[in-house]
N, C-alpha and C positions, 0 to 999 in steps of 0.2 A: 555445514559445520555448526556444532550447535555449542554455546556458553551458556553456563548459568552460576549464580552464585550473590555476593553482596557488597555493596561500596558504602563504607564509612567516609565520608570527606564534608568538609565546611564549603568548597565548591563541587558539588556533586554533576553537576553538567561534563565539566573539563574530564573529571574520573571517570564516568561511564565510560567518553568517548574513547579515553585510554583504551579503556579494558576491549570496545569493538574493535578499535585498530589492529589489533592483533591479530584477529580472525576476519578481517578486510581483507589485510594482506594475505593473510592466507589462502584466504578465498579469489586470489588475482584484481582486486583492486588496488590502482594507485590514488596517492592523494595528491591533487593536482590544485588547490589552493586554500586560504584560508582568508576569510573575512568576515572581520568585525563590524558591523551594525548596530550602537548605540552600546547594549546592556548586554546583547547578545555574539556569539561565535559562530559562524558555518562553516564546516569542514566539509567541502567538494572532494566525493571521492568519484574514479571514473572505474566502470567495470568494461573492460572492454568487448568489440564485435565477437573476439576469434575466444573469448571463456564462455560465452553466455548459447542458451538454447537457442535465440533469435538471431543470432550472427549479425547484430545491433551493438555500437555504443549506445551506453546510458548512463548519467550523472548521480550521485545518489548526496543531499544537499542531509546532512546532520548538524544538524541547529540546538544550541541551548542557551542556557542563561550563562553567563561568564562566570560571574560571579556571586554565592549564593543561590538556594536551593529554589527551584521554580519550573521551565517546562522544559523536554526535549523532545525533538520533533524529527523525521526522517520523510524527506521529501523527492519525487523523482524528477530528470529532466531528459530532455531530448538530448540536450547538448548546451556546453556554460565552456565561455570564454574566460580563460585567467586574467588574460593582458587587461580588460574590461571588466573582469568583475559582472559578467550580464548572464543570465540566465534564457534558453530559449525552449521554446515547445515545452513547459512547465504542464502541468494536471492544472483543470481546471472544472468547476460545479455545473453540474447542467441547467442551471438558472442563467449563468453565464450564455447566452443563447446567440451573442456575435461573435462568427468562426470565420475564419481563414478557407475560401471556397477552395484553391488550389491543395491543402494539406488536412482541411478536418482540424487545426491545430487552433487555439486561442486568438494566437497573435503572428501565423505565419514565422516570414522570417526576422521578425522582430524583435530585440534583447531588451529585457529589461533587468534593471538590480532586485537583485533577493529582496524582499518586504513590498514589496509595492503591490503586482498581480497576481502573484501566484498564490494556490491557495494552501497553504503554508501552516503546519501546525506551531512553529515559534514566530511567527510574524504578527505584528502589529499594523502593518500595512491594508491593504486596501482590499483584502481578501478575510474573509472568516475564516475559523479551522475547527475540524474535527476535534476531540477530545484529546487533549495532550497528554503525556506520560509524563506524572507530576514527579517529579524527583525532590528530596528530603535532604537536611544537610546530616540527621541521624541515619542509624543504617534502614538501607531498604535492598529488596530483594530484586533481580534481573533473569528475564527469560529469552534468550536471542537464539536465534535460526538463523544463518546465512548462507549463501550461495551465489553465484555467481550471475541467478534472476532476480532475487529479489530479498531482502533485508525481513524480517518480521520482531518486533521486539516488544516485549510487556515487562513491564515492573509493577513494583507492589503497590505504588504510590495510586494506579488505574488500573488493577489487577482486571475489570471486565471488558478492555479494550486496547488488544495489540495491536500496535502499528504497521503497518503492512506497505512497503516501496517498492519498487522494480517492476517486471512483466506481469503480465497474464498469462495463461494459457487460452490462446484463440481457438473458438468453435471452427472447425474444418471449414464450415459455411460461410462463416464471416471471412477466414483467409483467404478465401476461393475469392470473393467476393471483392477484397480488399485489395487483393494482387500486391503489388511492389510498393503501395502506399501505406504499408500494414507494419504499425509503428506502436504496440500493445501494452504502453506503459498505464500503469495504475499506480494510487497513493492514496490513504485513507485508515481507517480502520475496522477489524474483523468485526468488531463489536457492534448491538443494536441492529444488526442486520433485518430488512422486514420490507414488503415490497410494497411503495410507494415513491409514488413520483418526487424525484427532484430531493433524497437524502442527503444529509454533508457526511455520507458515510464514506464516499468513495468520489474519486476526481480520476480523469483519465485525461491523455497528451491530446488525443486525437480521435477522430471519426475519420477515418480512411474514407473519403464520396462512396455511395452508393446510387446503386438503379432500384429505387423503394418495389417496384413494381415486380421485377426481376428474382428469382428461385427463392417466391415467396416469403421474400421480408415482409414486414408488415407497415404500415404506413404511420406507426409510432415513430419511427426514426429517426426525431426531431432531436436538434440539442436542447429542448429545454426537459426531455422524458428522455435522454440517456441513461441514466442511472438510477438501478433497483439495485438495493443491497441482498436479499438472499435468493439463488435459482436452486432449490433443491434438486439433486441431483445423485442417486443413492448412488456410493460403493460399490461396485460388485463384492458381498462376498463379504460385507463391513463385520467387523467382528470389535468387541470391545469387551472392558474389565467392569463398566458399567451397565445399570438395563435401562439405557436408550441407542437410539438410532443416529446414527451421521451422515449428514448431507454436505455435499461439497456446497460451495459458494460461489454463485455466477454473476456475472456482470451483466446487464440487458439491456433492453430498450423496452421490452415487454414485458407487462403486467402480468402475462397468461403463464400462469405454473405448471411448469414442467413445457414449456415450447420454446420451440427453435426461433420462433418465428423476432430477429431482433436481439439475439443473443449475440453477445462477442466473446465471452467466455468465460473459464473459470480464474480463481485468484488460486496460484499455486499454492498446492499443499498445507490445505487451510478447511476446515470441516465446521459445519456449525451444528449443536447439541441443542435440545428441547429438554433442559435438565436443569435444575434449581439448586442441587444438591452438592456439584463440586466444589472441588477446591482451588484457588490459581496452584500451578506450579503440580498438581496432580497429575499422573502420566496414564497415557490407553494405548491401546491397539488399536487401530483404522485401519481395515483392506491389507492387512499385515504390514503394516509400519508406525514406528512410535511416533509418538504425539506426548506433546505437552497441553495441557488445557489452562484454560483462561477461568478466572469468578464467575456467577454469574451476572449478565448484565439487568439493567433499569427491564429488562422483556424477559427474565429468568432463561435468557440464551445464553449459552456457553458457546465456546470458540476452543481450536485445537487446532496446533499446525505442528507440523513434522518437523522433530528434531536430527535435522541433516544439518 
């Protein structure tokens, strides 16, 4: 389901989220709590097992400023208790390099409150965050994609960097690999994409254990080299209204472009452009499906994800 359009409001946080809710619910999300932290509002929504590709709960944590205009933030989790207010199996930075042996998870089965560890685009807590989606109390412009994997949203305020919550899609390799411990959540943004160790471009729940040596992973598999922001990956068949090429967007472990080796997969429905020239809020063709496209960013990379 895809919205777009503009919010005038003097608290423009509260409006945005208005206007998502609408297409949450539609999308089979319920909202299952709400808390207030200082300055800030999180609205916990759950998308449940039996709507989603992975036949997984997942929490989707939408964070902003209460009052007056400043950042909104869309954050995923494994699982968040009402009664407690705690958060569990949140994304976390591959610098972060102490895990949970038994789950590949941060902190295991341990909860903690929103703001503290997680790495959280509206938190002040004890985590950094990615580029926030600056919201204005004048009007600004909104680009949201939802479904029932994963949230994707840009405004005008960060036109070169959507925010991006929910699934992945896992490399076959890595699921084989992963078996029943394969829990594929991501959070981060499309934006700046480029392959180097240890980006705050992207955070994931978990590293499902592996056998490093076994159907040749590579021996990068470490959590502090989880995460590279772009795995080019062509289209079959990419076809666009502009003259460049789209590559999907992969998550990795490995440096080496275009291999398996260390790959966990792609970010749904998300393509990144070697193009200086767009516009945010310009639309393409990808692989026969529309796309919305993002500015370009600080790297003259553009970003496009699929308006479903």
């Amino acid at each position: 389901m895809y919205i777009t359009g503009t919010v005038t409001d003097a608290n423009p946080g509260p409006a945005l989220h208005a206007v998502m809710a609408t297409t949450l619910t539609a999308a089979g999300y319920t909202l299952v709590d709400t808390v207030v932290i200082a300055t800030r509002t999180h609205k916990i929504w759950k998308s449940p097992a039996a709507g989603n590709t992975q036949n997984l709960d997942w929490y989707l944590d939408v964070a902003f400023t209460t009052a007056g205009a400043a950042v909104f933030g869309i954050t995923p989790f494994e699982s968040f208790d009402p009664a407690t207010d705690l958060g569990y199996r949140g994304v976390y930075l591959a610098s972060q390099t102490t895990t949970d042996a038994a789950t590949g998870t941060r902190f295991g089965a341990t909860g903690f409150a929103l703001e503290t560890n997680w790495f959280s685009v509206a938190s002040t807590g004890g985590a950094s965050s990615w580029p926030a989606a600056l919201t204005a109390s004048t009007q600004f412009g909104y680009w949201c994609s939802i479904n029932a994997n994963r949230v994707i949203l840009m405004v005008s305020g960060t036109p070169g960097y959507p925010q991006y919550a929910g699934f992945y899609e896992p490399d076959p390799l890595y699921a084989a690999k992963a078996g029943a411990n394969i829990y594929p959540l991501v959070g981060g943004v499309l934006g700046g994409m480029s392959r180097s160790v240890g980006l705050a471009n992207a955070a994931i729940a978990r590293i499902a254990p592996q056998t490093l040596a076994a159907a040749g992973w590579d021996d990068t598999m470490e959590p502090e080299t989880i995460l590279h922001g772009s795995r080019p990956d062509l289209p079959a068949g990419s076809t666009s209204s502009y003259p460049f090429v789209a590559s999907r967007i992969g998550l990795s472990s490995s440096t080496t472009a275009l291999s398996r080796f260390g790959r966990w997969g792609w970010w749904y429905d998300s393509y990144q452009l070697a193009s200086s020239t767009v516009v945010r809020g310009d639309t393409c063709i990808i692989d026969g499906n529309a796309c919305v496209l993002s500015s370009p960013n600080n790297n003259s990379m553009s970003t496009a994800f699929r308006t479903i």
